[in-house]
C-alpha positions as CSV (number, residue, x, y, z in Angstrom):
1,X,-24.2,-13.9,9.1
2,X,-21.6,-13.2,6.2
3,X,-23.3,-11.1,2.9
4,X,-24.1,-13.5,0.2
5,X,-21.4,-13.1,-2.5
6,X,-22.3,-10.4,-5.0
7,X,-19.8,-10.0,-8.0
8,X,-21.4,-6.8,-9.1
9,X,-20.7,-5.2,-5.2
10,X,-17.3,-6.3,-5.0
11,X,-16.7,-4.7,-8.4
12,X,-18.1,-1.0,-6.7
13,X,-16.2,-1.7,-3.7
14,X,-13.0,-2.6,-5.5
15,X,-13.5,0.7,-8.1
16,X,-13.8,3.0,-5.1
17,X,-10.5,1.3,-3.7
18,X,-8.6,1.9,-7.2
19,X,-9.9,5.2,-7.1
20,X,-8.7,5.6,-4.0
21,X,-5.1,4.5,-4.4
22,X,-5.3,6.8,-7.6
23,X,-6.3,9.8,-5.6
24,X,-3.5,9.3,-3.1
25,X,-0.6,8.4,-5.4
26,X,-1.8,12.3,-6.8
27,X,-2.3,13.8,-3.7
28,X,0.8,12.5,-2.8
29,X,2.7,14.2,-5.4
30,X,1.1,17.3,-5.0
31,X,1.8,17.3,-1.1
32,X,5.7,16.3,-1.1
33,X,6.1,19.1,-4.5
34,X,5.5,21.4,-1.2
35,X,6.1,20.2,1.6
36,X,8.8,17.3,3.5
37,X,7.9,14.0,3.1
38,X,7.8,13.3,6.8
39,X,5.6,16.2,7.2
40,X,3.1,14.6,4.7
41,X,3.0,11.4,6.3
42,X,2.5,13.1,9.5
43,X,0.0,15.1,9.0
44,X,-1.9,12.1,7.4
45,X,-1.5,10.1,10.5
46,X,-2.9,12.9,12.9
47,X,-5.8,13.6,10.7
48,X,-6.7,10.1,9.7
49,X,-6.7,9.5,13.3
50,X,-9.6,11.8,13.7
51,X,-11.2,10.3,10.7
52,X,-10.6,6.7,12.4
53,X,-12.4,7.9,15.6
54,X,-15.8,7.4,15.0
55,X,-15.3,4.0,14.1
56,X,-13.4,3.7,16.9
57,X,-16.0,4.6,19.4
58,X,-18.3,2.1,17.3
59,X,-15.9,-0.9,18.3
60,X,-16.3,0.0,22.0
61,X,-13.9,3.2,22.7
62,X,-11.1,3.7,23.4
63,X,-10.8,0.4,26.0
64,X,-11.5,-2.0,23.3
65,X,-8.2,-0.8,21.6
66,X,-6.0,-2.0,24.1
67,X,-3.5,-4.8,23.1
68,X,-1.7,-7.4,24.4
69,X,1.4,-7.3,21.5
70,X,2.3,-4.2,21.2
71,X,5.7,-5.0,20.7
72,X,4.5,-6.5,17.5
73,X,2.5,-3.7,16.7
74,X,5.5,-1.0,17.0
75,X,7.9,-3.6,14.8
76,X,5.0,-3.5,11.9
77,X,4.3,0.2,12.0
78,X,8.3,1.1,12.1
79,X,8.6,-0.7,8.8
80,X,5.4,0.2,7.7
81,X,6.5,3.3,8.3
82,X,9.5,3.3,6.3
83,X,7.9,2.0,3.2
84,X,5.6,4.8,3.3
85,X,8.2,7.3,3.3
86,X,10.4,5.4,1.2
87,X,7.2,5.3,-1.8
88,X,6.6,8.9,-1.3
89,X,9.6,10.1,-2.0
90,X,10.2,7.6,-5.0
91,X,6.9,9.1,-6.0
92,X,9.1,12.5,-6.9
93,X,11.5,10.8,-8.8
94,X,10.3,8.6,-11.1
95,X,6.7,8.4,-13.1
96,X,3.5,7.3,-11.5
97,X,3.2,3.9,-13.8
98,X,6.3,3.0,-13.2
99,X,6.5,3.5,-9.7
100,X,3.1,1.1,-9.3
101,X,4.6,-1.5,-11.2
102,X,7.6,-2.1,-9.0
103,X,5.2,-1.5,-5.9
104,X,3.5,-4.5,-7.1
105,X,6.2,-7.0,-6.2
106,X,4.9,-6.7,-2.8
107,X,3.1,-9.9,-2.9
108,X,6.2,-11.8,-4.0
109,X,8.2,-10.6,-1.0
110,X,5.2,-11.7,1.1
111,X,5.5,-15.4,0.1
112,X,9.0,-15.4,0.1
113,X,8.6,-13.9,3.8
114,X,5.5,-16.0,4.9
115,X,8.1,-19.2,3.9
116,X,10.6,-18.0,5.9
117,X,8.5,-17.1,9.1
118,X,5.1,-18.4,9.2
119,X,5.9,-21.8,7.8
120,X,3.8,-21.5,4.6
121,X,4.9,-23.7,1.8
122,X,6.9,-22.4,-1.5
123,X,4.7,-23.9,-3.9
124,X,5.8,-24.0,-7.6
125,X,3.1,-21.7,-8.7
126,X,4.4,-19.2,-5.7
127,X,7.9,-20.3,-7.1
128,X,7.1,-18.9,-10.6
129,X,5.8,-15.9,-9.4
130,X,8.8,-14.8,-7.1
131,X,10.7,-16.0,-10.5
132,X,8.6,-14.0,-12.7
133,X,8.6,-10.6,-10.7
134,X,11.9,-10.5,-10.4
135,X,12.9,-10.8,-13.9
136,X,10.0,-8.0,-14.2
137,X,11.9,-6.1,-12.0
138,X,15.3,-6.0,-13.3
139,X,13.3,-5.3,-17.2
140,X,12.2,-2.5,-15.5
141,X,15.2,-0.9,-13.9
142,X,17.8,-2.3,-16.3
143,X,21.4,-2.5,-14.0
144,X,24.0,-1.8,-16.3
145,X,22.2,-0.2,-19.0
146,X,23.1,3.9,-17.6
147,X,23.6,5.3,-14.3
148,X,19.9,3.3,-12.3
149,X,17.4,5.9,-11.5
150,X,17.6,5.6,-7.1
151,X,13.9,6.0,-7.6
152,X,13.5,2.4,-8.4
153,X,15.9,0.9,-5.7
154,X,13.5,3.6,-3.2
155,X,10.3,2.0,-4.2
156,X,11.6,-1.7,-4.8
157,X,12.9,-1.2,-0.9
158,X,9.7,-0.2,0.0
159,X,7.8,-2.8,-1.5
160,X,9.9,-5.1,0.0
161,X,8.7,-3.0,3.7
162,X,5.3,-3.5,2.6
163,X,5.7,-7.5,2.4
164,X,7.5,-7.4,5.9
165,X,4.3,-5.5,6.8
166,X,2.0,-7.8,5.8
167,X,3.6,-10.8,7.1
168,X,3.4,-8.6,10.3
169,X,-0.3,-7.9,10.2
170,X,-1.5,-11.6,9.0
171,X,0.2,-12.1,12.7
172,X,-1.8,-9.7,14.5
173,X,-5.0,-10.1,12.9
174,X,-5.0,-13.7,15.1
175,X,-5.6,-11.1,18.3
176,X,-6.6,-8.2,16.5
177,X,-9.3,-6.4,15.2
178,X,-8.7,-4.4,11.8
179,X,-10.2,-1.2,13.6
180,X,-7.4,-1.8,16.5
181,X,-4.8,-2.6,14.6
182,X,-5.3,0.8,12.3
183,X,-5.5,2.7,15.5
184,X,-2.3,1.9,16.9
185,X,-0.8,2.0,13.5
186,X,-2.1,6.0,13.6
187,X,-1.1,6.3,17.0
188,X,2.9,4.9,16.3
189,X,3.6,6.5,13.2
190,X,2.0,10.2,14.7
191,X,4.7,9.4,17.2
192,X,7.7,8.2,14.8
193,X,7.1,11.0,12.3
194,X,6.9,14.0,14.8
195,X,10.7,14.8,15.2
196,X,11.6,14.0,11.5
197,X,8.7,16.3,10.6
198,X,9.4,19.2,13.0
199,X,13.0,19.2,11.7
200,X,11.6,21.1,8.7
201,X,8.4,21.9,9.3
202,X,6.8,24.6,7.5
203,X,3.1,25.7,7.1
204,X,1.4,24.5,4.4
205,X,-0.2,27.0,2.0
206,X,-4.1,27.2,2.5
207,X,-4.7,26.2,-1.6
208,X,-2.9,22.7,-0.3
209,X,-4.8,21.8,2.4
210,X,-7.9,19.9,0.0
211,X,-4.7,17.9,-1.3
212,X,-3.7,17.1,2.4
213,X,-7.1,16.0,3.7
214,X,-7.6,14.2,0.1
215,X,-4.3,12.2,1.1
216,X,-5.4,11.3,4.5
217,X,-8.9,10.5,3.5
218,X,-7.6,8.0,0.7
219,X,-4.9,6.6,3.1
220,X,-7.8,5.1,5.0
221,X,-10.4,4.4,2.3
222,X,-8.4,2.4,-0.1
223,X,-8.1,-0.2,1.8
224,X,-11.4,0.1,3.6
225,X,-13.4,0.0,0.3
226,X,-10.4,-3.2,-0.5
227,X,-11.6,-4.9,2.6
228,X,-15.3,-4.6,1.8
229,X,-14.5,-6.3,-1.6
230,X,-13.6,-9.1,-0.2
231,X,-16.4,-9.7,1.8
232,X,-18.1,-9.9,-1.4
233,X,-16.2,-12.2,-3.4
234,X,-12.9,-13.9,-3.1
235,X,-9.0,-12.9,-3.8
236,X,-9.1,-14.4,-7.0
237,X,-11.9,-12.3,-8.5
238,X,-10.5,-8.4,-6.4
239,X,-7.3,-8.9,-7.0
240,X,-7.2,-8.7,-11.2
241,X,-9.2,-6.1,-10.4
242,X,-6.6,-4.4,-8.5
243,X,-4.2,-4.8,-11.8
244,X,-6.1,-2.2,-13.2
245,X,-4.0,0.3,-11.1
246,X,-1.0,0.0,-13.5
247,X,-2.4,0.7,-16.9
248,X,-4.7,3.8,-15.3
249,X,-1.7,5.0,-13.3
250,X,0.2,5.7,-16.8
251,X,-2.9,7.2,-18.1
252,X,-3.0,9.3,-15.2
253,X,1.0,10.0,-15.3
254,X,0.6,10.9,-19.3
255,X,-2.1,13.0,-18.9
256,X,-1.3,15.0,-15.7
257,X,2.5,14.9,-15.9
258,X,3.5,14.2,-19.8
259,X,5.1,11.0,-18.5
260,X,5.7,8.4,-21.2
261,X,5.9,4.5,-20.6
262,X,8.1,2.7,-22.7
263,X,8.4,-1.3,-23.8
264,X,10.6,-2.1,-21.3
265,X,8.4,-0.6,-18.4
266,X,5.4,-2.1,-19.9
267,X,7.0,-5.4,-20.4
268,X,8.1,-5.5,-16.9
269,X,4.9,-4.7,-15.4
270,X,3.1,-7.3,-17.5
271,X,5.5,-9.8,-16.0
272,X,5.2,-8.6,-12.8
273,X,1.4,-8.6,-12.7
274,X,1.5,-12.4,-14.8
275,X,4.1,-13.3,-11.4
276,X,0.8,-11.9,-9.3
277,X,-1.4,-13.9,-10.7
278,X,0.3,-16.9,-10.3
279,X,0.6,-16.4,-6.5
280,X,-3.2,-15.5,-6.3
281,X,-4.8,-18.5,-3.4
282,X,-8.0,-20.2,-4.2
283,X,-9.4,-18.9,-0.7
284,X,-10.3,-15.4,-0.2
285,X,-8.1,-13.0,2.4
286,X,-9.2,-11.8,5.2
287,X,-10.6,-8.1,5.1
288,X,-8.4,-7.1,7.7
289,X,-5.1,-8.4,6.4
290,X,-5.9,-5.9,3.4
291,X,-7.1,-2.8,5.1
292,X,-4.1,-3.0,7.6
293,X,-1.4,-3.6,5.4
């Protein structure tokens, strides 16, 4: 039997998810100050995967995680995969807010990728919103005004990975379960990052390892606490929730790292976010769509 809505516990779920995301995009930057970016993301992987395990044994063990795609599983977690690395290294080049904006174009890229492979329709609303983020986007970057900061291609490439991605999961969640689908997605990446990692491996310094764990923790509970939101209450109600990200990133970003946000950036983002909106269905996503993608 499903919960009975509950506005006031999809708003705690949803503020331990921004928090969540918050904590990682500073963990993050703390990590990849120190250490290789592929070391980061596979030292996450490893240690998340021990963080997964118990729910794992919950969901039957090990047996129960066996899949009949896993072609389809490697194709989402190889550009999954390069997304992640892709946003964490755009994370050291360009300030937090701004960086969060441009990762919020994901959801455009999905409709324009759900069109083109599952067959869903381009309605005008999604049509405004594709229109609308990408004029937030080039507000944002500004070709031809200056030399463009590569930070902004990195993350807008990786937001584009992270649409691919979630086309990918909507796919697998028809055969599989969230828990199964994060396990192989710890299990591929550990396996993709390795060489990358080793390549310049070095050991981290014991005062980084609570920023390590912090990353792998959040890596797994943002979109846990995401998915229990929606249990609660619908897409339409989380999601403008999940707009709060942008404003407290820059708060974050001015008060950690002096970074300053200017109109352009801001008005950008508020496009970008209006363009979100827009594309936000009247039915509610499915949990594991969001804590897989």
């Amino acid at each position: 039997m499903a919960p009975a809505p509950s506005i006031p516990k999809a708003a705690f779920w949803m503020a331990l998810s921004i928090a969540s995301f918050l904590a990682m995009s500073v963990a993050g930057r703390a990590t990849t100050a120190e250490l290789n970016v592929f070391q980061v993301l596979e030292l996450r992987s490893v240690i998340g995967f021990f963080i997964l395990l118990p729910l794992v044994m919950m969901s039957g063990g090990f047996p129960a995680m066996r899949t009949g795609r896993p072609l389809a599983h490697l194709a989402r977690n190889v550009v999954h995969y390069t997304g992640q690395a892709a946003w964490l290294y755009a994370l050291t080049l360009i300030p937090l807010a701004v960086l969060i904006s441009i990762e919020f174009t994901t959801p455009i890229w999905t409709a324009l990728l759900a069109v083109a492979f599952l067959g869903e329709r381009l309605s005008r609303p999604r049509l405004a919103a594709i229109v609308l983020g990408l004029i937030g986007v080039v507000i944002i970057v500004r070709p031809g005004v200056g030399a463009v900061n590569p930070g902004h291609v990195i993350v807008l490439g990786a937001a584009v990975c992270f649409g691919v991605s979630v086309v990918l999961v909507k796919s697998l969640t028809r055969t599989d379960s969230v828990v199964r689908i994060i396990f192989w997605m710890l299990i591929i990446q550990s396996v993709l990052g390795l060489v990358p990692a080793l390549y310049e491996w070095r050991n981290p310094p014991l005062e980084l390892w609570p920023w390590i764990l912090l990353i792998a923790f959040t890596g797994m509970s943002s979109h846990f606490c995401m998915a229990r939101a929606l249990v609660y209450a619908d897409a339409t109600v989380i999601s403008p929730m999940d707009f709060l990200r942008v404003p407290l990133s820059a708060m974050i970003g001015w008060l950690l790292y002096h970074e300053q946000i200017d109109a352009f950036t801001a008005g950008g983002a508020l496009l970008i976010l209006l363009g979100n909106l827009l594309n936000l269905q009247k039915k509610a996503a499915k949990p594991a769509e969001v804590a897989a993608a």
